[in-house]
Each structure stands twice: as C-alpha cells, then as structure tokens.
DOSETI-539031 format. One record per atom (N, C-alpha, C, O): x, y, z; residue number from 1; residue in one letter; atom name. Coordinates in steps of 0.2 Angstrom, whole numbers, plus 5000, padded with zeros to 4 digits. Layout:
BEGIN
X, Y, Z, NUM, A, CA
...
***
This chain:
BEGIN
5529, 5078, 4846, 1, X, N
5526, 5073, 4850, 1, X, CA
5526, 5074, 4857, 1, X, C
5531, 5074, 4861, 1, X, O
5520, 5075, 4858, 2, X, N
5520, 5072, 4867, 2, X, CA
5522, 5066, 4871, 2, X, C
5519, 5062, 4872, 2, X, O
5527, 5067, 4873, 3, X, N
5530, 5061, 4879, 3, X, CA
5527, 5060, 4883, 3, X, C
5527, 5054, 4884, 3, X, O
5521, 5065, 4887, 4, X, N
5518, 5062, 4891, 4, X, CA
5514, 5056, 4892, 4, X, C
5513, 5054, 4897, 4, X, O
5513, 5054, 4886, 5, X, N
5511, 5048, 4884, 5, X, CA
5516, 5043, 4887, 5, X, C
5514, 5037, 4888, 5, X, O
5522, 5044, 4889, 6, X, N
5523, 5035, 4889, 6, X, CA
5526, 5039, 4897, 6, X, C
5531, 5040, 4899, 6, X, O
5522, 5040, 4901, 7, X, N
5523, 5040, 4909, 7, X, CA
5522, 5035, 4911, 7, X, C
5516, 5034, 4911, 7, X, O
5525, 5032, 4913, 8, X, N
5524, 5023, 4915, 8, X, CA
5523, 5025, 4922, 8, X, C
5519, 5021, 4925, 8, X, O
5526, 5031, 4925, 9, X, N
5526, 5031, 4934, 9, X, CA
5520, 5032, 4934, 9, X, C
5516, 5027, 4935, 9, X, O
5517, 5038, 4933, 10, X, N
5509, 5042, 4934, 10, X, CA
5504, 5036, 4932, 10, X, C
5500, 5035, 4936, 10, X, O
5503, 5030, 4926, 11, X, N
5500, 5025, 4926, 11, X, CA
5501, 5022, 4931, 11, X, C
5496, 5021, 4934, 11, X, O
5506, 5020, 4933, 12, X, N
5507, 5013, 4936, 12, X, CA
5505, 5014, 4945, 12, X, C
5504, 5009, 4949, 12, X, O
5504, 5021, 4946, 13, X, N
5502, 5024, 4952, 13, X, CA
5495, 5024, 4953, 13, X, C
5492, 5024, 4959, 13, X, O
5491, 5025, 4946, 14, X, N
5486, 5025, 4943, 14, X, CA
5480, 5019, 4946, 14, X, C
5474, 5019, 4948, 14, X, O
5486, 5011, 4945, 15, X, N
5484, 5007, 4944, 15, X, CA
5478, 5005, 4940, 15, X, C
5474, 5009, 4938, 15, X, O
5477, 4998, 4937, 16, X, N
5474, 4996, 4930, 16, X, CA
5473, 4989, 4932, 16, X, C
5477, 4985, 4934, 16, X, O
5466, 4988, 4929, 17, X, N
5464, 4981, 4930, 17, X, CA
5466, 4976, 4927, 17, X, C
5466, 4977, 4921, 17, X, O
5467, 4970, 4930, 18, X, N
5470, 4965, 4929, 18, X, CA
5464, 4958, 4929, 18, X, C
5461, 4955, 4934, 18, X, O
5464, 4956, 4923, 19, X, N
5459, 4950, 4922, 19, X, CA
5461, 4945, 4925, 19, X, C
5467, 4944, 4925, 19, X, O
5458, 4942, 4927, 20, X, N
5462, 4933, 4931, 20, X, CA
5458, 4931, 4928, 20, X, C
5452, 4932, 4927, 20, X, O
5464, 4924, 4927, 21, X, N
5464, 4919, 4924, 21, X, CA
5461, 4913, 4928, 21, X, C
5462, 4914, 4934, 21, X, O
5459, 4907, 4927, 22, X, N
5458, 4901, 4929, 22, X, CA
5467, 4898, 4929, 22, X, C
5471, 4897, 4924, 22, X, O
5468, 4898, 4935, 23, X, N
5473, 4895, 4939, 23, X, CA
5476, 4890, 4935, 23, X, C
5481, 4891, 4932, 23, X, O
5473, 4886, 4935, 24, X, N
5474, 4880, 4929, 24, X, CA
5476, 4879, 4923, 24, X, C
5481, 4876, 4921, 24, X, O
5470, 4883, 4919, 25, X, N
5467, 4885, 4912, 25, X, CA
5471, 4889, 4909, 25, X, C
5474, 4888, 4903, 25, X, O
5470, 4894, 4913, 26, X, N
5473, 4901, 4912, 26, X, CA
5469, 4906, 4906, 26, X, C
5471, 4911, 4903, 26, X, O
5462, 4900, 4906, 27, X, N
5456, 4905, 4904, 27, X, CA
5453, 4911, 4908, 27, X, C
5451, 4910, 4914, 27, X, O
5452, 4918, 4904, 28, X, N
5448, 4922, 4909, 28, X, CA
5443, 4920, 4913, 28, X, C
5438, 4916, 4910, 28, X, O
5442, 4923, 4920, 29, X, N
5437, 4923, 4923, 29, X, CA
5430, 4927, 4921, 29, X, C
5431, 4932, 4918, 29, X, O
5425, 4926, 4923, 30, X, N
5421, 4929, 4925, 30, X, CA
5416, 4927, 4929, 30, X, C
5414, 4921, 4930, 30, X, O
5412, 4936, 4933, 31, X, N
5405, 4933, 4937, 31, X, CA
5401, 4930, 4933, 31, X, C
5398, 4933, 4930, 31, X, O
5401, 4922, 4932, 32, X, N
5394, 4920, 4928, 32, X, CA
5394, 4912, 4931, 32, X, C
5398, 4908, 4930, 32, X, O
5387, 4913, 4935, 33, X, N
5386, 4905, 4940, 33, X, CA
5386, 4900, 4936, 33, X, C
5388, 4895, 4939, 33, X, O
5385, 4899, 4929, 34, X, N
5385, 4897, 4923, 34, X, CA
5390, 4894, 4924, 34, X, C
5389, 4889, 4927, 34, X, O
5396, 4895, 4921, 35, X, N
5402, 4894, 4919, 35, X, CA
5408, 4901, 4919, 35, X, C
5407, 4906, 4915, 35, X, O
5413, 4901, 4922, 36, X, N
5418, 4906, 4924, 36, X, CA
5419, 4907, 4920, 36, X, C
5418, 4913, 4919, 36, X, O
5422, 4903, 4915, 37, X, N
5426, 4903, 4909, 37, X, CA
5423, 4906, 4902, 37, X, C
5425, 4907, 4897, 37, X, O
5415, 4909, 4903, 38, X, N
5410, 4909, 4899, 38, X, CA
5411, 4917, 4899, 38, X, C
5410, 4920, 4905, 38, X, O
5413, 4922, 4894, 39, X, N
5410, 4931, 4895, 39, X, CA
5403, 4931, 4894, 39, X, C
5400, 4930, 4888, 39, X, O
5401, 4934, 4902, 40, X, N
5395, 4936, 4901, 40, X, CA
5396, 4945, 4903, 40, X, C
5391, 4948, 4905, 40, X, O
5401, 4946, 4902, 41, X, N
5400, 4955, 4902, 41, X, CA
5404, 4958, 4908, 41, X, C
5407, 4964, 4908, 41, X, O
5404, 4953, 4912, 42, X, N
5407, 4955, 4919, 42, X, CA
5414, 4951, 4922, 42, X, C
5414, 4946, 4924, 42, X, O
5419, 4954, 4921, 43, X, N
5426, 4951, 4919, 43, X, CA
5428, 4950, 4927, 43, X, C
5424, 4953, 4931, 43, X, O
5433, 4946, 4929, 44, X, N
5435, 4945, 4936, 44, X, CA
5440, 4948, 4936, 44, X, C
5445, 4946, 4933, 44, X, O
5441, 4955, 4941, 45, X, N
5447, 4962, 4939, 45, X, CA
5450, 4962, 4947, 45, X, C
5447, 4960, 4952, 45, X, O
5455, 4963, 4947, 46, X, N
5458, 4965, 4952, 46, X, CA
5460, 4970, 4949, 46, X, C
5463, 4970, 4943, 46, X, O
5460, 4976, 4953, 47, X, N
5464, 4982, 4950, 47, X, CA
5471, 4983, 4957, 47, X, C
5471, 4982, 4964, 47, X, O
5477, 4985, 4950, 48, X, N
5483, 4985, 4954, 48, X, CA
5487, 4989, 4951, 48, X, C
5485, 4992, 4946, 48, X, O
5492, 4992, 4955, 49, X, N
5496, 4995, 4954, 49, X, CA
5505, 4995, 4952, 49, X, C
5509, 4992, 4955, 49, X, O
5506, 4996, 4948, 50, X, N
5511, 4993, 4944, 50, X, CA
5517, 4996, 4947, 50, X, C
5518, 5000, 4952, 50, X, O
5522, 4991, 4944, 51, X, N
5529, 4992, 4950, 51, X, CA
5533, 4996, 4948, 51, X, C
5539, 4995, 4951, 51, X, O
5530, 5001, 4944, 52, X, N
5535, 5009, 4943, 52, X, CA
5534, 5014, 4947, 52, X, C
5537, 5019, 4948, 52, X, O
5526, 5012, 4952, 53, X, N
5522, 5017, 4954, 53, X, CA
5528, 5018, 4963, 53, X, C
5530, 5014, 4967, 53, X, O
5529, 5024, 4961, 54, X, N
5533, 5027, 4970, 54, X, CA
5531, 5025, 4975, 54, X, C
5536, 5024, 4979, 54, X, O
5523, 5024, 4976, 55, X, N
5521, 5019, 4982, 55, X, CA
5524, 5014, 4983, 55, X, C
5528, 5014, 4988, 55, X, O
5523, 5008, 4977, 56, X, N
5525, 5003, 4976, 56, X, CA
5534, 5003, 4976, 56, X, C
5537, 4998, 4978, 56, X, O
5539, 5007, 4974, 57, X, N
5546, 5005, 4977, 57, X, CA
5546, 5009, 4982, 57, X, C
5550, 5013, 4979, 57, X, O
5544, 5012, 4988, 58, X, N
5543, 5015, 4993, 58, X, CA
5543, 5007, 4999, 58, X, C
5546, 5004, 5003, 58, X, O
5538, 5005, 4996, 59, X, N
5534, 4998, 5000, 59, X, CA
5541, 4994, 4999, 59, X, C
5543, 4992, 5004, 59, X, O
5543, 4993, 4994, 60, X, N
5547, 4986, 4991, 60, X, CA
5555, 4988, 4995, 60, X, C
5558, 4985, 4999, 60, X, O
5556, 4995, 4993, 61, X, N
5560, 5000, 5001, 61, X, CA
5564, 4996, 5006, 61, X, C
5569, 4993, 5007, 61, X, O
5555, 4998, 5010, 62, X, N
5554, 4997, 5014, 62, X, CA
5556, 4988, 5018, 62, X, C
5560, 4986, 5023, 62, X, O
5552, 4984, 5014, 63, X, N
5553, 4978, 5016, 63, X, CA
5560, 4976, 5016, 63, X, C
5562, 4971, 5019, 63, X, O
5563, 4980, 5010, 64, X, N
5571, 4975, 5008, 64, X, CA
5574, 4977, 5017, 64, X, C
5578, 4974, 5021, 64, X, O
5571, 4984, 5018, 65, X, N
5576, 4986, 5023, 65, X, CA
5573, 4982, 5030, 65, X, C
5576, 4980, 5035, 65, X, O
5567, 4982, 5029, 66, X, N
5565, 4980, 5036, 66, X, CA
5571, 4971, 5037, 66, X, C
5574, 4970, 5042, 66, X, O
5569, 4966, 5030, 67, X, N
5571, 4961, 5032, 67, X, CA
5581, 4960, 5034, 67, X, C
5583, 4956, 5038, 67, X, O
5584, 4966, 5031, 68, X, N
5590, 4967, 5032, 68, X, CA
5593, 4970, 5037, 68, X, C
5599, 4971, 5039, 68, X, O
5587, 4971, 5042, 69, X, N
5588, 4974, 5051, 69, X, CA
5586, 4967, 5052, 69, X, C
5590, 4965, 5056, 69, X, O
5582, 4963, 5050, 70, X, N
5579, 4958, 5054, 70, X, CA
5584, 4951, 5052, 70, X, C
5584, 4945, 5056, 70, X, O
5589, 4952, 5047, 71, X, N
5592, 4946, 5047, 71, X, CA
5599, 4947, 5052, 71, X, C
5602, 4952, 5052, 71, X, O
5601, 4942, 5056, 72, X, N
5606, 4941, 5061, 72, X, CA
5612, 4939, 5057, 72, X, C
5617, 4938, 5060, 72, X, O
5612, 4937, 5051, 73, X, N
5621, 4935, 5048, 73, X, CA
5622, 4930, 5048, 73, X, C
5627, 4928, 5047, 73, X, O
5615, 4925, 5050, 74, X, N
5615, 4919, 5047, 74, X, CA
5614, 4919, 5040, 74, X, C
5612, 4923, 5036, 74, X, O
5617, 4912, 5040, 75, X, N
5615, 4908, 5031, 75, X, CA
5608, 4909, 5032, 75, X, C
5605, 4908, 5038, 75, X, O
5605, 4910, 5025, 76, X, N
5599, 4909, 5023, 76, X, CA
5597, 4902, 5025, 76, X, C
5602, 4898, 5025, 76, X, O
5590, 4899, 5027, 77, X, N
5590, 4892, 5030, 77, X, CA
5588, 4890, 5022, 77, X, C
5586, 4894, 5018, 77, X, O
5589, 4884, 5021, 78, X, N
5587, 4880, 5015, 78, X, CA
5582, 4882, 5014, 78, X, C
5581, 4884, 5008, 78, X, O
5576, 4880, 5020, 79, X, N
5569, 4882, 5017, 79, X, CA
5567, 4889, 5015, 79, X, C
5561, 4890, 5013, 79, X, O
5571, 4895, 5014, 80, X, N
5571, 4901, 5011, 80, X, CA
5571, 4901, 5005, 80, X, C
5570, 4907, 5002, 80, X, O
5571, 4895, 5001, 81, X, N
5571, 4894, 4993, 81, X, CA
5566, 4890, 4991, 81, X, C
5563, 4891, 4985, 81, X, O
5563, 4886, 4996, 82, X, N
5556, 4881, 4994, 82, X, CA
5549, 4886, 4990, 82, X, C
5546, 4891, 4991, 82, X, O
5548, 4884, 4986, 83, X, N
5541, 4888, 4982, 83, X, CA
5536, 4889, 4987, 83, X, C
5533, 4894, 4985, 83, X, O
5534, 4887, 4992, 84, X, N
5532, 4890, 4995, 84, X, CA
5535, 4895, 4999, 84, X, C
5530, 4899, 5000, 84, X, O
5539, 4897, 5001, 85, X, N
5545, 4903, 5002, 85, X, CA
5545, 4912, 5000, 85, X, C
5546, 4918, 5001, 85, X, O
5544, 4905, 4993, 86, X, N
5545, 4912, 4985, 86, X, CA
5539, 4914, 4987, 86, X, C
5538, 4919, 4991, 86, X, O
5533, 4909, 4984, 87, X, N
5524, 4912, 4988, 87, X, CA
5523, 4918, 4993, 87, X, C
5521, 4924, 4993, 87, X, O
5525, 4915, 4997, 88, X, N
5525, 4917, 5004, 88, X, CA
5527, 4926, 5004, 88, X, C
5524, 4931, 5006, 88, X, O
5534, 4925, 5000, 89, X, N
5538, 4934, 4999, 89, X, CA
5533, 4937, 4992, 89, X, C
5532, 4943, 4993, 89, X, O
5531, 4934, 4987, 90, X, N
5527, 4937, 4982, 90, X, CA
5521, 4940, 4985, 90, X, C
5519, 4946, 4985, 90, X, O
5518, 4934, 4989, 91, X, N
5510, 4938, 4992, 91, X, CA
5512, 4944, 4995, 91, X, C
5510, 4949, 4994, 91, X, O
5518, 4943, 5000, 92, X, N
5518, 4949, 5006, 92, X, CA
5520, 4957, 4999, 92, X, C
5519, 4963, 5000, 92, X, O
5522, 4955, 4995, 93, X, N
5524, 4961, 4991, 93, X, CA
5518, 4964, 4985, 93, X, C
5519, 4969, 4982, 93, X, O
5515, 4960, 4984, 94, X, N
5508, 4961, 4980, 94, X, CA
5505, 4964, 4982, 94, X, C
5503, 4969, 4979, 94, X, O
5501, 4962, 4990, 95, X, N
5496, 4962, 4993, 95, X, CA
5496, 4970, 4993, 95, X, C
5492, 4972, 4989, 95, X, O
5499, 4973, 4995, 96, X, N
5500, 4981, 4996, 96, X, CA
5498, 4985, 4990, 96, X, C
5496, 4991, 4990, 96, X, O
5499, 4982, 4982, 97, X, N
5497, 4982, 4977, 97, X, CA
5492, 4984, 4973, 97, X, C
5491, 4987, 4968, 97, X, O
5487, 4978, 4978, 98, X, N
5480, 4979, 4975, 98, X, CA
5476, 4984, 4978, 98, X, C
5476, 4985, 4984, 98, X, O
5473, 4989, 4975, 99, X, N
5470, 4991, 4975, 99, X, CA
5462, 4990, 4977, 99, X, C
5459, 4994, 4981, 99, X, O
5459, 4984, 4975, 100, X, N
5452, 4983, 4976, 100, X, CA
5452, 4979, 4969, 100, X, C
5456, 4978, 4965, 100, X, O
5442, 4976, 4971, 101, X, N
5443, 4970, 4965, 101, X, CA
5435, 4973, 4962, 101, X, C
5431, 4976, 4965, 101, X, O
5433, 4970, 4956, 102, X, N
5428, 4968, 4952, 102, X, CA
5424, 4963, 4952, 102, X, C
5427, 4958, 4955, 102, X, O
5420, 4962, 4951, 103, X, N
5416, 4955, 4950, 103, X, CA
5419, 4949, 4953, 103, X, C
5420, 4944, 4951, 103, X, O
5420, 4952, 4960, 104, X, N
5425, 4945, 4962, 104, X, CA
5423, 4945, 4970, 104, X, C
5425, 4949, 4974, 104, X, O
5419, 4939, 4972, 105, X, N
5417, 4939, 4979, 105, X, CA
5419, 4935, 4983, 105, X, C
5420, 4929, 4981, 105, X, O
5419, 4936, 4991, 106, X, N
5423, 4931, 4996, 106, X, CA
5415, 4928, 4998, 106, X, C
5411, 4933, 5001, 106, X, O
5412, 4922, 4997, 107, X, N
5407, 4921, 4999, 107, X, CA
5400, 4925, 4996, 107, X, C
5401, 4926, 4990, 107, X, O
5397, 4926, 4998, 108, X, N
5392, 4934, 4996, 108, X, CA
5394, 4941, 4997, 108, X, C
5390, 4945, 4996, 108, X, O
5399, 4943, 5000, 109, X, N
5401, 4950, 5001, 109, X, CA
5407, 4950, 4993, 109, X, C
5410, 4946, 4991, 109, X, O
5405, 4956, 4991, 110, X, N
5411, 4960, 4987, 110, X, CA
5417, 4959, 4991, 110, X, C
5418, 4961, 4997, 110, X, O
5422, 4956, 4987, 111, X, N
5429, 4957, 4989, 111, X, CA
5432, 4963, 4987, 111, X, C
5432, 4965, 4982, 111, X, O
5437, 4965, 4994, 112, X, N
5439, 4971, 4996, 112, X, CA
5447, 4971, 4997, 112, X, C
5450, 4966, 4998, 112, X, O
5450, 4977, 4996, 113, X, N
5456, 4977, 4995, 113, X, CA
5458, 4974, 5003, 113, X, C
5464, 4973, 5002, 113, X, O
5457, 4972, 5007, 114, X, N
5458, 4969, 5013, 114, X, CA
5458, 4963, 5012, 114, X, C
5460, 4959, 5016, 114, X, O
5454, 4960, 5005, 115, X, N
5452, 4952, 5003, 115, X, CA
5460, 4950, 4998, 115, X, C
5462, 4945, 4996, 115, X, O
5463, 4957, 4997, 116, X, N
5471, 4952, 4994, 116, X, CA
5473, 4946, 4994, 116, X, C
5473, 4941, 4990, 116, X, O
5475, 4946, 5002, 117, X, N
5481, 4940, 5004, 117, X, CA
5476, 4933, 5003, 117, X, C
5478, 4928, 5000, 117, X, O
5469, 4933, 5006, 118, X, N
5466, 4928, 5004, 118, X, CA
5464, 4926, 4997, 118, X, C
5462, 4921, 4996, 118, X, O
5464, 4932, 4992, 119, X, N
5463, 4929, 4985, 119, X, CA
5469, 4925, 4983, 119, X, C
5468, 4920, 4979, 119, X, O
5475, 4927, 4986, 120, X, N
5484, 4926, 4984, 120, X, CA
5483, 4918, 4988, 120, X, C
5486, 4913, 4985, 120, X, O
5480, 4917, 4994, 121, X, N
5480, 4910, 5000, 121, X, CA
5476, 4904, 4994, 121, X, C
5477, 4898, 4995, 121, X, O
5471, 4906, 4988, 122, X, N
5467, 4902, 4987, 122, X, CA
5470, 4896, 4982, 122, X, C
5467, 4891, 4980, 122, X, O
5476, 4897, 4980, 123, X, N
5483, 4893, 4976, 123, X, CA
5487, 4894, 4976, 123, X, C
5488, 4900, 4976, 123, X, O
5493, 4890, 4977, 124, X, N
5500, 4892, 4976, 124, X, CA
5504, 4892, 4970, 124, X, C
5502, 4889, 4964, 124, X, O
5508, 4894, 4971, 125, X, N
5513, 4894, 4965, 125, X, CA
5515, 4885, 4965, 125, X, C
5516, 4882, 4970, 125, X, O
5514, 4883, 4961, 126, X, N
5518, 4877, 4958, 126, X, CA
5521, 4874, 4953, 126, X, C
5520, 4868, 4951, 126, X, O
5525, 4878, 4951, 127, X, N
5530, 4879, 4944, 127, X, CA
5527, 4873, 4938, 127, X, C
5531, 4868, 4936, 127, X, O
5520, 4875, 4936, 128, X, N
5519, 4870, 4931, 128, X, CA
5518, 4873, 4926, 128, X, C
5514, 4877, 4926, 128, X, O
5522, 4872, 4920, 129, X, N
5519, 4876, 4915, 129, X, CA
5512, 4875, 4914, 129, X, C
5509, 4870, 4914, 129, X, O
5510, 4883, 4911, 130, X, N
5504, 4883, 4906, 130, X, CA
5498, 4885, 4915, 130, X, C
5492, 4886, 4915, 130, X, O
5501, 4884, 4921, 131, X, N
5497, 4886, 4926, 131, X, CA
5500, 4893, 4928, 131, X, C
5506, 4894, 4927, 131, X, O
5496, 4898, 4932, 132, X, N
5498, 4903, 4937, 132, X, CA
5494, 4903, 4942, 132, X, C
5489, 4904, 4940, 132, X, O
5496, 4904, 4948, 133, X, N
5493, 4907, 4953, 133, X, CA
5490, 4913, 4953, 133, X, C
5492, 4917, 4950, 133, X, O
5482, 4916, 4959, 134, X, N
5483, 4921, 4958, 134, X, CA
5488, 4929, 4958, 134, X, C
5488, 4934, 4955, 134, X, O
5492, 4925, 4963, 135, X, N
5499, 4930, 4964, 135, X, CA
5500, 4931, 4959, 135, X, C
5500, 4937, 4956, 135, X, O
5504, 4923, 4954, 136, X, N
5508, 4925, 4948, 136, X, CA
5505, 4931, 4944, 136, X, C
5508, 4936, 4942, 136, X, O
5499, 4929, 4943, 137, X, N
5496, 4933, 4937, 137, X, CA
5496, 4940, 4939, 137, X, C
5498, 4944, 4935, 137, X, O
5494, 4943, 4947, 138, X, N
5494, 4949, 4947, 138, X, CA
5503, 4953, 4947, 138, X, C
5504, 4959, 4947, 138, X, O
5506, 4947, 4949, 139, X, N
5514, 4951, 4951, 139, X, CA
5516, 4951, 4941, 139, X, C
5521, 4954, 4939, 139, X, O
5513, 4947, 4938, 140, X, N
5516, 4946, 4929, 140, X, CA
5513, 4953, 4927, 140, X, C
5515, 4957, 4924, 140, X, O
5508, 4953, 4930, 141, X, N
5503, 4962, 4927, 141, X, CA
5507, 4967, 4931, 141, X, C
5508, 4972, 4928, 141, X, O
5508, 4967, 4934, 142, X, N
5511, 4975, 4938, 142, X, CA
5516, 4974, 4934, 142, X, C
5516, 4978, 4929, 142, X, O
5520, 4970, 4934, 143, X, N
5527, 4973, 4931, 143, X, CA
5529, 4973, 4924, 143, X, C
5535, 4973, 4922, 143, X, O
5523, 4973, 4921, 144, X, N
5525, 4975, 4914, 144, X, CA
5520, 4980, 4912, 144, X, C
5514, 4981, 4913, 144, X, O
5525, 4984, 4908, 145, X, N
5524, 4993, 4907, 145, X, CA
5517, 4993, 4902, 145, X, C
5513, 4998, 4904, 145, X, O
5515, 4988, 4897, 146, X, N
5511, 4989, 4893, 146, X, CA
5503, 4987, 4898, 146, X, C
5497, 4986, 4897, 146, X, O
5506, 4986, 4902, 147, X, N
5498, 4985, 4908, 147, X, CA
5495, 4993, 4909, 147, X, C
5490, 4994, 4913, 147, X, O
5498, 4997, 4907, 148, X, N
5496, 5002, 4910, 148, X, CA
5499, 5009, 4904, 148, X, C
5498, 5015, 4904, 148, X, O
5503, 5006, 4901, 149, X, N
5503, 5014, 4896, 149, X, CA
5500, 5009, 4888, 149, X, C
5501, 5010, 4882, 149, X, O
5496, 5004, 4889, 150, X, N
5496, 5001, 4882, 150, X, CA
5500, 4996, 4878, 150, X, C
5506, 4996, 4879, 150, X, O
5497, 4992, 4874, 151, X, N
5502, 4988, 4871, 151, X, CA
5504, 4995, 4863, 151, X, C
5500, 4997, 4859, 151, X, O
5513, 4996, 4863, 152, X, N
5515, 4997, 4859, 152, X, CA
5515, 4997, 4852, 152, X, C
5517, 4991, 4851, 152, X, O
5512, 5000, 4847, 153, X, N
5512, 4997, 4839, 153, X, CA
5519, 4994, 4837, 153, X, C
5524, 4996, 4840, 153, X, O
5517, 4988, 4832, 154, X, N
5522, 4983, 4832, 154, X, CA
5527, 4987, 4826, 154, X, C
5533, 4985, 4826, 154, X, O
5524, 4991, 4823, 155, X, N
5524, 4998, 4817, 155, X, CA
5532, 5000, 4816, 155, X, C
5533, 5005, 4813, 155, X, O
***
C-alpha cells in the first residue's frame, strides 16, 4: 500500500474548498438571487488551507511569538476572554488561511483573498448551538484532516 495517500501536510498546503453555511441555518450556501439555500450548481467556497500545512504553523509560529514579546507580564485583562476576544484572535489566524473564494461576492466584484477578514466581520461568533460564524465554519474545515485527504472508510 501506498502511504502517500494519507499526507495530510502536502493536502493541507494544497488547500481545499470549504462550503459555507448559512450562519444561522447552517444550510449550504450558494450563488443563486433566488434563494441561497437553493443548489443551483454554483456552491459558496472558500478555499483554505488546512492547519497541518507548514505555512500555516509557520504563521501560528509566528503570532504566538510575536504576542509573547508584546506581552509585558501583566495578567491577561478580563476582557481577553469575552467572545468577542476569542472572534477577534480566530479571524487574525484564519485570515492568512484563505486562499481565495467562489461564487462569493463583496457587492459586484469577486471576492478576493484580501476580502477574508471582511467575510469573518459579517458575523460573530455567539455560542448558540446549531449556529456558526463564518470564521467558525472556515477554522471547523481546516483543522480537520478528512477536509483534505477525504472521509476515511468506516470499513
């Protein structure tokens, strides 16, 4: 058998599109003026890069060290735990992630992998079951291995 198969780094480097869901619903998206929630062919994708990919713990690295020069040895302030907080540090570590989008537009232009943090701005996180933000959904898809080498036979 070939191992190559289950290289989760080289996928996840790869990166692999990620359907978003209705925020809410958590029904898929798609482009159709009709009704979002309707498949008319054209899926609402962010393509991302999963959180085995070298980039991506390079990036994640990077920030833990950058924050640990920037903290002074204060307690963390209370407000460092508020959900908005959490939001706040998921976008900054996603954003880097996306790759670029599908069928997904800012107004009339094609949104661009420069258009992240504003797709991540358009909801927050608010711990309600049965809802996710766009963040949640893209940070739930990177970090799990079968986004990017397949779902496993149950076999």
């Amino acid at each position: 058998m070939d191992f190559n198969q289950f290289d989760s780094v080289s996928a996840a480097e790869k990166g692999a599109d990620c359907h978003l869901k209705h925020p809410a619903t958590l029904k898929p998206l798609f482009d159709n003026p009709d009704d979002p929630t309707v498949d008319n062919g054209k899926p609402c994708l962010a393509v991302v890069l999963g959180a085995e990919a070298p980039s991506v713990r390079a990036a994640s690295r990077a920030r833990q060290k950058a924050r640990a020069e920037a903290d002074d040895g204060d307690e963390k302030a209370d407000d460092e735990n508020t959900l908005e907080a959490v939001h706040e540090r998921m976008v900054e570590a996603m954003v880097p992630r996306v790759l670029g989008f599908k069928n997904i537009r800012k107004g009339k232009a094609p949104a661009t992998k420069a258009d992240a943090a504003w797709l991540f701005g358009l909801n927050r996180m608010n711990a309600q079951e049965g809802e996710m933000s766009f963040v949640e959904q893209v940070a739930a898809f990177s970090a799990k291995r079968g986004s990017y080498l397949g779902n496993a036979s149950a076999d």
